[in-house]
Backbone as CSV, one residue per row, in Angstrom:
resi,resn,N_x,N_y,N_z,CA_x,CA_y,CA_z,C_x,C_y,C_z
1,UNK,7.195,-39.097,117.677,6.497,-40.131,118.439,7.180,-40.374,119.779
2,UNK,8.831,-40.149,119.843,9.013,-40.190,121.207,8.946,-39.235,122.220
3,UNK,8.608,-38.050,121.455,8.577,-36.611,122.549,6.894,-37.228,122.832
4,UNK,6.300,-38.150,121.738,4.566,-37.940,122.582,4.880,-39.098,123.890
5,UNK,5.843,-40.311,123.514,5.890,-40.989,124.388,6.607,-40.686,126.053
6,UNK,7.383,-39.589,125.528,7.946,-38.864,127.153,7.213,-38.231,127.778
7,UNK,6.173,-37.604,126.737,4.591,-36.885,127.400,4.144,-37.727,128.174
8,UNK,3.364,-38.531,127.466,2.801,-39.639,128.041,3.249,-39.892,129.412
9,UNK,4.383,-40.512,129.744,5.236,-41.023,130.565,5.324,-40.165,132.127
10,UNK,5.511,-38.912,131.788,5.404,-37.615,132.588,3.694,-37.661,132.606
11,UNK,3.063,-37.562,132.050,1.813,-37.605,132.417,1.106,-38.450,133.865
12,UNK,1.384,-39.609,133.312,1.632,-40.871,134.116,1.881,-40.378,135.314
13,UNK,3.302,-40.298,135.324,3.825,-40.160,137.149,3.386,-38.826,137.482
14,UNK,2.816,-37.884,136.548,2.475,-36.932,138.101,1.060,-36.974,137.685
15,UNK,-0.087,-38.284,137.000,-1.124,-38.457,137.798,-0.922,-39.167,138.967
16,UNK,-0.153,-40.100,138.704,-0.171,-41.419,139.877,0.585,-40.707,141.167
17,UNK,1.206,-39.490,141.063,1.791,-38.572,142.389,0.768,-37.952,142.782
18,UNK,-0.426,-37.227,141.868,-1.678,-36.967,142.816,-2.110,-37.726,143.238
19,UNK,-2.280,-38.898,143.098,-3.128,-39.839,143.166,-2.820,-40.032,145.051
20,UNK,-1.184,-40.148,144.840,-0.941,-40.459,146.428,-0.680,-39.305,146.875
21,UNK,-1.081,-38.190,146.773,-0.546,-36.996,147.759,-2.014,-36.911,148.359
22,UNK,-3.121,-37.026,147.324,-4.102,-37.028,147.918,-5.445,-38.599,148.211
23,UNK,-4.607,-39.348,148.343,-4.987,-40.468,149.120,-6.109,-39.842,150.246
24,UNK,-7.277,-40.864,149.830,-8.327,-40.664,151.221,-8.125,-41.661,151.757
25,UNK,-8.508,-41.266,153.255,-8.577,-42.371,154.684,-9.199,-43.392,153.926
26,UNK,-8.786,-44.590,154.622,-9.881,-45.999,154.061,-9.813,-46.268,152.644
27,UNK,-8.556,-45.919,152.069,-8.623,-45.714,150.555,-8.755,-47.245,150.264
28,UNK,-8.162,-48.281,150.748,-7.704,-50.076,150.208,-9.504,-50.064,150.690
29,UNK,-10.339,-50.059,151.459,-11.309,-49.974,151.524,-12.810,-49.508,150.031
30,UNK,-12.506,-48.292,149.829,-12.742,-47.420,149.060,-12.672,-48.269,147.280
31,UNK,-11.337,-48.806,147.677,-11.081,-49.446,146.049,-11.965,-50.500,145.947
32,UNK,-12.321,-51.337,146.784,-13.254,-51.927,146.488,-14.404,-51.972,145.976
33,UNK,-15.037,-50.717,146.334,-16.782,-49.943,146.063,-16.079,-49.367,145.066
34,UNK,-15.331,-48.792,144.762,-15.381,-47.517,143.396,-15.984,-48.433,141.943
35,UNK,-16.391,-47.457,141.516,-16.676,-47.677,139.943,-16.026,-46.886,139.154
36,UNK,-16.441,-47.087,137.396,-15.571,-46.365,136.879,-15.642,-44.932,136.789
37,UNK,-16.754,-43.848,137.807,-16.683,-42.695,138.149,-15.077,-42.226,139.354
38,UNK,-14.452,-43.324,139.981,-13.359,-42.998,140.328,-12.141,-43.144,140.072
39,UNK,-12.148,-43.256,138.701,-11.378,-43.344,137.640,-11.220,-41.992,136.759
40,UNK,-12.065,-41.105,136.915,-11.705,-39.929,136.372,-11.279,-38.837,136.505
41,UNK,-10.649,-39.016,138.052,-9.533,-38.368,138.582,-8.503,-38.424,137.742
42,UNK,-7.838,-39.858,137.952,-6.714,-39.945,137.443,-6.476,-40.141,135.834
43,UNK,-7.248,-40.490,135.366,-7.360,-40.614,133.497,-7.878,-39.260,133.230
44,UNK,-8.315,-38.565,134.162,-8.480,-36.959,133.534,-7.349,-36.241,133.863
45,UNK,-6.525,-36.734,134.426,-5.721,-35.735,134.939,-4.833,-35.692,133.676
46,UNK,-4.426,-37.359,133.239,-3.619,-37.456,131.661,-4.222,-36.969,130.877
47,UNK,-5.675,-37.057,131.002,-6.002,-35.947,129.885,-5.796,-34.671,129.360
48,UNK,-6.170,-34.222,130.816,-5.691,-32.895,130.498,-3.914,-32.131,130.789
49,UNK,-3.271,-32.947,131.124,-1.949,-32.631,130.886,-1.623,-32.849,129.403
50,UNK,-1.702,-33.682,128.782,-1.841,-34.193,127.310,-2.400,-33.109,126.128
51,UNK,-3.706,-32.587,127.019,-3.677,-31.335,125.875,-3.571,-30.652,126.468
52,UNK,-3.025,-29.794,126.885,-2.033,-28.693,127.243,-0.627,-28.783,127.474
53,UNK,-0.398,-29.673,126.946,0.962,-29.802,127.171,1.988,-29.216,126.194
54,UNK,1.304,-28.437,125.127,2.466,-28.010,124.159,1.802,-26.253,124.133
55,UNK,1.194,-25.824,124.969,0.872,-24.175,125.239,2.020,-23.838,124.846
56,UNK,3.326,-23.643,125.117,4.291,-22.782,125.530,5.119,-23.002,124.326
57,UNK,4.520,-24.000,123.168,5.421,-24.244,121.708,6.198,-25.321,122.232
58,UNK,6.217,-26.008,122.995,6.987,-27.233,123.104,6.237,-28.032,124.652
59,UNK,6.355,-29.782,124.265,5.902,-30.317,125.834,7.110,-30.515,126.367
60,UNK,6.981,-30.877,127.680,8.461,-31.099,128.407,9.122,-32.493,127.159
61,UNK,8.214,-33.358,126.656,9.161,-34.353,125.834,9.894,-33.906,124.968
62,UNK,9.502,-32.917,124.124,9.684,-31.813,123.040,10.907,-30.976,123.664
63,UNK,10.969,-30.391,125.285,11.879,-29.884,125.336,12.900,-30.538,125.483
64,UNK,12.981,-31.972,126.186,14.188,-32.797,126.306,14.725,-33.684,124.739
65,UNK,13.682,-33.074,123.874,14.449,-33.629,122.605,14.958,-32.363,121.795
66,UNK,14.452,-31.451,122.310,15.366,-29.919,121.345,14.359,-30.079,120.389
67,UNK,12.988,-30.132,120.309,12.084,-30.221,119.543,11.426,-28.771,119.891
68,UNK,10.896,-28.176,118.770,9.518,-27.176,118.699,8.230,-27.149,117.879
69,UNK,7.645,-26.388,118.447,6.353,-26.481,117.258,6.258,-25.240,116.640
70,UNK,6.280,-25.333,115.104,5.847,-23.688,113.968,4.882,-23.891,113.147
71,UNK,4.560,-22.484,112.767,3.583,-22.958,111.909,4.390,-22.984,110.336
72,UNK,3.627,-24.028,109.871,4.612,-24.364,108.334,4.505,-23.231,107.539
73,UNK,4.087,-22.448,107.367,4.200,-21.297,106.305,4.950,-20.207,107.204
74,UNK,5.316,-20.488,108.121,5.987,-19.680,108.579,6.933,-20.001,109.959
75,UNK,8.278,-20.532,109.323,8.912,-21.369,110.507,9.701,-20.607,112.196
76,UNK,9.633,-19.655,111.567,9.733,-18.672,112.706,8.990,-18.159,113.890
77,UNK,7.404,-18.652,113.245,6.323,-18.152,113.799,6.057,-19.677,115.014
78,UNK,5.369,-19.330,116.501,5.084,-20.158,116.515,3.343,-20.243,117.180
79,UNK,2.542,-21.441,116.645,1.535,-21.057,116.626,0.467,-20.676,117.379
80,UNK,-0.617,-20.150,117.616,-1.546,-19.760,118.841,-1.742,-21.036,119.752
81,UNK,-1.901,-20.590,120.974,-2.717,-21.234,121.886,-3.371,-21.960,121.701
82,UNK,-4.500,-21.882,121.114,-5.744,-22.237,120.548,-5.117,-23.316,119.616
83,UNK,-4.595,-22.913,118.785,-4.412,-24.189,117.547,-3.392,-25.195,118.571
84,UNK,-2.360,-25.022,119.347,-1.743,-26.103,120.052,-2.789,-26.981,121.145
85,UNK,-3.734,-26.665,121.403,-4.604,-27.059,121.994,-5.527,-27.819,120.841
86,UNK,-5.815,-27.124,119.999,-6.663,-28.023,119.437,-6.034,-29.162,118.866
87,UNK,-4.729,-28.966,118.197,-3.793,-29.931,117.548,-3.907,-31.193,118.480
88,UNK,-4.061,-31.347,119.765,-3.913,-32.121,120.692,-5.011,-33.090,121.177
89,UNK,-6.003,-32.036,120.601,-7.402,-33.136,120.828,-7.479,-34.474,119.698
90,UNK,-6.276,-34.023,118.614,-6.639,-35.337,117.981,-5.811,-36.414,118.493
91,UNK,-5.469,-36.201,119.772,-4.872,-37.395,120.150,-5.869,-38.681,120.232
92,UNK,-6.707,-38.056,120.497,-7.833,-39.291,120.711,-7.766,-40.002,119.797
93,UNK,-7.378,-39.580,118.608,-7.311,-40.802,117.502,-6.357,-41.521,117.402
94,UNK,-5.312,-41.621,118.495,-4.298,-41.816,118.396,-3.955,-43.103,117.596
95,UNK,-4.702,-44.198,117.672,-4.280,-45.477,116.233,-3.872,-44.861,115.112
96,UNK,-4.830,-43.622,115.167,-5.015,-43.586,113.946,-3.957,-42.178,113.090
97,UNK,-3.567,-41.858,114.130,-2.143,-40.695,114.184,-1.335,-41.149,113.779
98,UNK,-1.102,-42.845,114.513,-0.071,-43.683,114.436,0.120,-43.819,113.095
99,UNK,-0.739,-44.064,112.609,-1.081,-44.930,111.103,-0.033,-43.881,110.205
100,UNK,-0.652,-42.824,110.089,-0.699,-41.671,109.333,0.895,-41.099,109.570
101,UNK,1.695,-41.056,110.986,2.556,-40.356,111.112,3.719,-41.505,110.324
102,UNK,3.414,-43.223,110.421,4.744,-43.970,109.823,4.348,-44.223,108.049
103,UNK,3.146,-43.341,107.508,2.696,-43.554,106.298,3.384,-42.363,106.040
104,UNK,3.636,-41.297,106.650,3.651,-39.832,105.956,5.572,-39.399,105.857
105,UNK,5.936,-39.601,104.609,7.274,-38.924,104.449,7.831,-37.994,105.289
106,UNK,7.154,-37.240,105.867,7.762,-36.123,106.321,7.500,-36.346,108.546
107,UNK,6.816,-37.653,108.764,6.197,-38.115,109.823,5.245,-36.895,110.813
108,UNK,4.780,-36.378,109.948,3.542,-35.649,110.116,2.222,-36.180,111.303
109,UNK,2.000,-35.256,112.261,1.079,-36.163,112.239,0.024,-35.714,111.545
110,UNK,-1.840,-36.095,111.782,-3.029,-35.608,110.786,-2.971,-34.493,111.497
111,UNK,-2.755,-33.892,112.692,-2.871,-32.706,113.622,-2.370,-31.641,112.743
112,UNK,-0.959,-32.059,112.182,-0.189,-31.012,111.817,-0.803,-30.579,110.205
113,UNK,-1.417,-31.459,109.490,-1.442,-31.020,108.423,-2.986,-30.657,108.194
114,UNK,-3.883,-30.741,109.359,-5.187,-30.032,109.646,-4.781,-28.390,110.232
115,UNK,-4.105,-28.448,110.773,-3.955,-26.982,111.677,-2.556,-26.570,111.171
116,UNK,-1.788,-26.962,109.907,-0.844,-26.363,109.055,0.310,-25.935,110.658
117,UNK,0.806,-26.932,111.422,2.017,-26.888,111.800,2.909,-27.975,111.072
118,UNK,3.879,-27.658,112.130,5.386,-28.539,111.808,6.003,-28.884,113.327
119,UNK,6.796,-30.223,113.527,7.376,-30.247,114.853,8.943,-30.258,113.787
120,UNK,9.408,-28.981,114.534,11.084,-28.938,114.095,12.157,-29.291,115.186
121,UNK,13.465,-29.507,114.263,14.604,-29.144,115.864,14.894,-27.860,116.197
122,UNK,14.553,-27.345,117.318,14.984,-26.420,117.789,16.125,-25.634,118.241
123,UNK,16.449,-24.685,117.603,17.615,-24.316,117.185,18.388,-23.291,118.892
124,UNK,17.365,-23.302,119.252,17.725,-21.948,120.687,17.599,-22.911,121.470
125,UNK,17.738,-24.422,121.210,17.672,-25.636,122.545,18.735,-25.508,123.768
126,UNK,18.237,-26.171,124.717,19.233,-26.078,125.717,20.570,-27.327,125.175
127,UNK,21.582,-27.364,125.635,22.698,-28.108,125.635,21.961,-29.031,126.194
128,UNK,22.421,-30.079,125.600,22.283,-31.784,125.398,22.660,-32.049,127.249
129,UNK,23.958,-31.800,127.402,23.912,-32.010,129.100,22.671,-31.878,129.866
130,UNK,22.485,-30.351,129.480,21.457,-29.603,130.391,20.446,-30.231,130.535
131,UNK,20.185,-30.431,129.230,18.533,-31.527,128.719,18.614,-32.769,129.695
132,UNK,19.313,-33.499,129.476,19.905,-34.645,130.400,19.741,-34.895,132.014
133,UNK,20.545,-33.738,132.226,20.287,-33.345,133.538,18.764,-32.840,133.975
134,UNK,18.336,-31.964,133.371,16.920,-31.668,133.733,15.998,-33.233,133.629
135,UNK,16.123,-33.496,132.687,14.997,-35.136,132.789,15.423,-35.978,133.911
136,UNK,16.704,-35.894,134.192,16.970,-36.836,135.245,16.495,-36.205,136.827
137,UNK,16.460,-34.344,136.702,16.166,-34.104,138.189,14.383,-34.048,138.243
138,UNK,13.862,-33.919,137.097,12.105,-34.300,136.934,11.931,-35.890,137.660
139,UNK,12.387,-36.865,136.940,11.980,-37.979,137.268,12.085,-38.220,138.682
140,UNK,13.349,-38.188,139.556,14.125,-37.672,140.896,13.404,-37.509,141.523
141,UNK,12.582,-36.320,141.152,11.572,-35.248,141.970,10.174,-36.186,141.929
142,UNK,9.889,-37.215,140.797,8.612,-37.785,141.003,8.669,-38.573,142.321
143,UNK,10.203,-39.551,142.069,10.134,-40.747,142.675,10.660,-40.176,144.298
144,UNK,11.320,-39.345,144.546,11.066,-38.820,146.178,10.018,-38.564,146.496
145,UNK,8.997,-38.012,145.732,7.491,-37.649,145.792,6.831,-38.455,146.582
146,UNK,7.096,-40.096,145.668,5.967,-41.065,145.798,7.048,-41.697,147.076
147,UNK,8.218,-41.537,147.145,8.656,-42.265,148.691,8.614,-41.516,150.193
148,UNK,8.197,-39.925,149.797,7.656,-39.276,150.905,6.544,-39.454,151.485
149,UNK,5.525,-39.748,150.536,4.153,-40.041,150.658,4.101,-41.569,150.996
150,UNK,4.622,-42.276,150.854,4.874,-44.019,151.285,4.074,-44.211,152.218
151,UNK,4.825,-43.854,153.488,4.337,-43.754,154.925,2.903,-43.270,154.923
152,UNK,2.538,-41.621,154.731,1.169,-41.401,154.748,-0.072,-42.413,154.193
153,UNK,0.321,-42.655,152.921,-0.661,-43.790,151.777,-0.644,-44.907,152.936
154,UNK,0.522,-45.643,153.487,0.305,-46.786,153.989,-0.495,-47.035,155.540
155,UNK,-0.446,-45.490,156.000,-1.096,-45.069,157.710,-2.599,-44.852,157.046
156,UNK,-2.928,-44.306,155.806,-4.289,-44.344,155.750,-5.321,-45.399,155.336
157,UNK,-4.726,-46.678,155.264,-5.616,-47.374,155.418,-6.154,-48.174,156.561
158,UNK,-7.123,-48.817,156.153,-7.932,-49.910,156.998,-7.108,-51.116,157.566
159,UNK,-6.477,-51.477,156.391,-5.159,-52.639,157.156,-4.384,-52.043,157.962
160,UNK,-3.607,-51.074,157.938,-2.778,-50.550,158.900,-3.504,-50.523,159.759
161,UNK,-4.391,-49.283,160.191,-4.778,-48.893,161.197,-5.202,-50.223,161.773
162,UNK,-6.042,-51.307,161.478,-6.530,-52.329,161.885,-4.967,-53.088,162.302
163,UNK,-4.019,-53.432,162.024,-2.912,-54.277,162.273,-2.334,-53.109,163.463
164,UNK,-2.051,-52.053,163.110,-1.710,-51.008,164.361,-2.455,-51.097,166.086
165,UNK,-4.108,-51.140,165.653,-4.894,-51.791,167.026,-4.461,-53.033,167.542
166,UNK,-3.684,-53.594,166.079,-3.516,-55.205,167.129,-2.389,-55.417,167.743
167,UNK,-1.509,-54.340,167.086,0.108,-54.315,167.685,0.008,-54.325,169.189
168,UNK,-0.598,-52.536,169.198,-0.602,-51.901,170.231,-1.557,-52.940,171.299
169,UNK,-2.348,-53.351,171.451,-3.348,-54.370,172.126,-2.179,-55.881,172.311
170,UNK,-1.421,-56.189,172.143,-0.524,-57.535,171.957,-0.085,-57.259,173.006
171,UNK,-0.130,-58.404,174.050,0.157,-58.179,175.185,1.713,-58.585,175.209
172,UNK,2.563,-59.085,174.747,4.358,-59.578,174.673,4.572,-58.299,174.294
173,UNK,4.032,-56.860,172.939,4.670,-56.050,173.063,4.322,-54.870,173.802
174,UNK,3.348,-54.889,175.035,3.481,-53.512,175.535,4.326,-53.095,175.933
175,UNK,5.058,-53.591,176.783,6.458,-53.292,177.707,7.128,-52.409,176.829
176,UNK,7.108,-53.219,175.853,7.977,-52.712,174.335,7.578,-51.251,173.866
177,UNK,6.696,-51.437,173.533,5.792,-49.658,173.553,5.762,-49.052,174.604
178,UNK,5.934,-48.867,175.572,5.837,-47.921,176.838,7.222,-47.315,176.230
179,UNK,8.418,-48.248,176.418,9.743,-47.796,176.113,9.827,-46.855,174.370
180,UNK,9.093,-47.465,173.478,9.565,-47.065,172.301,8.028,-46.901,171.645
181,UNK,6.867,-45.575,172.026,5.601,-46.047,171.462,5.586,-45.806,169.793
182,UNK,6.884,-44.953,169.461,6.577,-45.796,167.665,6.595,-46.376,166.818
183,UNK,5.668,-47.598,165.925,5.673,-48.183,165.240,6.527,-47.400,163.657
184,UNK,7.661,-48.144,163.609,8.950,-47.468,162.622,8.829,-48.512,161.233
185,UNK,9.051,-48.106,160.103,9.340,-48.466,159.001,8.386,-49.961,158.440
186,UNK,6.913,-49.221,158.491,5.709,-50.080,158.106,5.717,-50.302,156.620
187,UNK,5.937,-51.182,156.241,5.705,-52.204,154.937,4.659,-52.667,154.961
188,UNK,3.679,-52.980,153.475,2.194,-53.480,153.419,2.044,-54.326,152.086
189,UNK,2.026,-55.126,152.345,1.068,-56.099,151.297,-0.043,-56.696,151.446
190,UNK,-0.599,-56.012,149.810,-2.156,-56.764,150.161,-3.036,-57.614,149.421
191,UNK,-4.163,-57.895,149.801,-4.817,-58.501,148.761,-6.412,-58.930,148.817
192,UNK,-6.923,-57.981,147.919,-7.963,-57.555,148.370,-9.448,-58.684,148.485
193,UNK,-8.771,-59.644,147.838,-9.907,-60.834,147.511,-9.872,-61.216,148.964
194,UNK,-11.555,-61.506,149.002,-11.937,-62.149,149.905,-11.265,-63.425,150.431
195,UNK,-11.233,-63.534,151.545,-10.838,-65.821,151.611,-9.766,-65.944,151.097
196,UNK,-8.984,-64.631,150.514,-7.645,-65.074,149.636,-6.344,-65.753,150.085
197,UNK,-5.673,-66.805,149.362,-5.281,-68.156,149.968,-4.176,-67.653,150.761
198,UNK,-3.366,-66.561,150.334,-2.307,-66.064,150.992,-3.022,-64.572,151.508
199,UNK,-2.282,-64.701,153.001,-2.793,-62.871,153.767,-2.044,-62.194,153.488
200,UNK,-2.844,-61.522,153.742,-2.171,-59.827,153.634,-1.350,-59.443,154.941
201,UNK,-0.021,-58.743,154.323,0.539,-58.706,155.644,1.155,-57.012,155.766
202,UNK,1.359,-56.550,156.933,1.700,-55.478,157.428,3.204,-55.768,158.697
203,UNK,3.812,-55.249,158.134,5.090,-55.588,158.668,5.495,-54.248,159.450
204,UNK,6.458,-54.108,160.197,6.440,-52.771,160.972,7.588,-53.454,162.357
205,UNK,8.644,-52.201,162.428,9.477,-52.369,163.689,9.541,-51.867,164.873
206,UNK,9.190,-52.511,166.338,9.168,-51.385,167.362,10.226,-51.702,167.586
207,UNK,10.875,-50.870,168.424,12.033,-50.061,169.381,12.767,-49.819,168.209
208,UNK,14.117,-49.974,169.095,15.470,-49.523,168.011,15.973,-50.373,166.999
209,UNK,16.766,-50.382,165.905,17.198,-50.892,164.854,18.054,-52.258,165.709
210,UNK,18.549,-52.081,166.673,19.610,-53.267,167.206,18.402,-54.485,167.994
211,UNK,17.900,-53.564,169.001,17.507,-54.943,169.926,15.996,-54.564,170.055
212,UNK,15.489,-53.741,168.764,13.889,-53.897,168.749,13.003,-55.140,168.193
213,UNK,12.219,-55.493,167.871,10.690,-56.542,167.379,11.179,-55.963,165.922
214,UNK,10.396,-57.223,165.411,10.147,-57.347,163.915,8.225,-57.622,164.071
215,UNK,7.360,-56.954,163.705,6.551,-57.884,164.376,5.231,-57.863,162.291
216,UNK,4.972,-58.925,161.985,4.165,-58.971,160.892,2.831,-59.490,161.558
217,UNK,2.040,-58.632,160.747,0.464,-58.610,160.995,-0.662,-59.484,159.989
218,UNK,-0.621,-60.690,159.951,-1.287,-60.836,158.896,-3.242,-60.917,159.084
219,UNK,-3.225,-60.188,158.121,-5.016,-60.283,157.989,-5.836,-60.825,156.589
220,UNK,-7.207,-61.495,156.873,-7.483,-61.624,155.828,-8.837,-60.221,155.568
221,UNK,-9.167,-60.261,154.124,-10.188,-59.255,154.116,-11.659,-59.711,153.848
222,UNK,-12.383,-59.054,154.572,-14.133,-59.599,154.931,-14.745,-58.774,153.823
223,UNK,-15.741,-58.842,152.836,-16.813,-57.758,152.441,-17.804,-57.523,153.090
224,UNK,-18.600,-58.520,154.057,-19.517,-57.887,154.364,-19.651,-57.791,156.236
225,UNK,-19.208,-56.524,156.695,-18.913,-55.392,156.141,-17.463,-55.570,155.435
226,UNK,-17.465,-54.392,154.414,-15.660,-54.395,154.278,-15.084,-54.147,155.379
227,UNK,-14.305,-54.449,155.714,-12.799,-54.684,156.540,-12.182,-55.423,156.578
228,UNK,-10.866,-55.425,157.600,-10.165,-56.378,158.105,-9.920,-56.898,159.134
229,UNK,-9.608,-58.454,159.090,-9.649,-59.279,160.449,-8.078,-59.533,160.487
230,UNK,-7.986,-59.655,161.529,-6.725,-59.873,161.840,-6.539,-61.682,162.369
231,UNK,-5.569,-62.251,161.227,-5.036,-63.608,161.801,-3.921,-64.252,162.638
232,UNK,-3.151,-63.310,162.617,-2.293,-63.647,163.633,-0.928,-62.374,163.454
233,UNK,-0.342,-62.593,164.688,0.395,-61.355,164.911,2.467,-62.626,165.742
234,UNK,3.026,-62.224,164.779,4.132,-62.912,164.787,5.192,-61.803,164.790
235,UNK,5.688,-62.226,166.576,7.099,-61.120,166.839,8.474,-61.648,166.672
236,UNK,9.377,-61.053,166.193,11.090,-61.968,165.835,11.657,-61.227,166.589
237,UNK,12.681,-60.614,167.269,13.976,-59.999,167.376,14.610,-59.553,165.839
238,UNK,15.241,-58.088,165.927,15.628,-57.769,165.058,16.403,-58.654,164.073
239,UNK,17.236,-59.228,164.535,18.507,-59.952,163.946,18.255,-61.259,163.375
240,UNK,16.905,-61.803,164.310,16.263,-63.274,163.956,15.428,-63.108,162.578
241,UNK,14.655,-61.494,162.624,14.554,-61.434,161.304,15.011,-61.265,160.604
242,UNK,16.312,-60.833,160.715,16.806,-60.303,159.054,17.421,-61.747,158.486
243,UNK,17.915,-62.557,159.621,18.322,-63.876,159.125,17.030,-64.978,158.159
């Protein structure tokens, strides 16, 4: 149950890493109109990592526990394609796996004793370090993922770009932009309800780290049309903000 829960888990972060690698323009926009047809990107994507995830006789959870899959009449053997795939579709029952795997002596799940496998310890496992180390440079690799992509996800929306027109248009910071025209280390909070009591704000630094602007953008959001209005635009000095 915990190699399904490290599945799971890995599933998770590299749907939610497609999710932001391929971010569309106007996406905070977009979330608004979607229905549950844009939802099956990302719940299909766990899907289908989920069953396929033990092709190769073990899932990555399976490999970081020194776990394998055989077939029980033959522990050496390990089993087709086909049957690890199918074994997997009964996840869907998963309550009901549950039930069955803390009822069953041997913690079986119904998968295994329909399609006559076994999950064993694996005897040709990598060293416990190794294991260790590998889960720790997977996860690593998600979360640089999702902080490379930060910036892009946060330039493609409607609030940015809309708080970006108002920067650049602010007449106290042009001077400021001629000298330094990029907007550096944009932060976003939002909130998508209409009239909502607290704004949404877009934060962002021009010039240099010492004697550049702090400048926050706050907007509220309209539906009809969707977008955003901009309520006011508040500049600090670096140092005044961090205090």
């Amino acid at each position: 149950m915990f190699a399904l829960l490290l599945d799971f888990i890995f599933a998770l972060l590299f749907a939610n890493t497609l999710v932001q690698v391929f971010r569309e323009e106007h996406w905070d926009l977009v979330m608004q109109s979607r229905d549950l047809s844009g939802l099956v990107f990302f719940y299909g994507s766990i899907a289908f990592i989920l069953l396929f995830k033990d092709i190769f006789g073990r899932s990555l959870g399976k490999l970081l526990l020194a776990m394998t899959i055989r077939e029980i009449e033959n522990l050496e053997q390990r089993p087709s394609t086909t049957v690890l795939v199918q074994r997997n579709i009964l996840l869907l029952l998963f309550p009901v796996e549950g039930v069955i795997v803390l009822r069953d002596a041997y913690a079986r799940r119904l998968a295994d004793k329909w399609w006559k496998t076994v999950v064993l310890d694996d005897q040709k496992a990598m060293r416990g370090t190794l294991r260790i180390l590998l889960g720790n440079i997977i996860l690593f690799g998600f979360f640089s993922i999702a902080i490379l992509f930060q910036r892009s996800g946060i330039e493609k929306t409607a609030a940015y770009q809309t708080a970006e027109q108002a920067i650049r248009s602010h007449q106290p910071l042009i001077s400021l932009l001629k000298q330094s025209p990029e907007i550096e280390e944009p932060e976003m909070h939002l909130d998508l309800r209409e009239n909502a009591e607290n704004p949404s704000l877009v934060r962002a630094r021009i010039g240099d780290e010492e004697t550049g602007k702090e400048v926050t953008v706050s907007l509220t959001f309209r539906k009809n049309p969707p977008g955003w209005e901009v309520l006011n635009i508040e500049v600090k000095p670096i140092g005044e903000a961090e205090d």
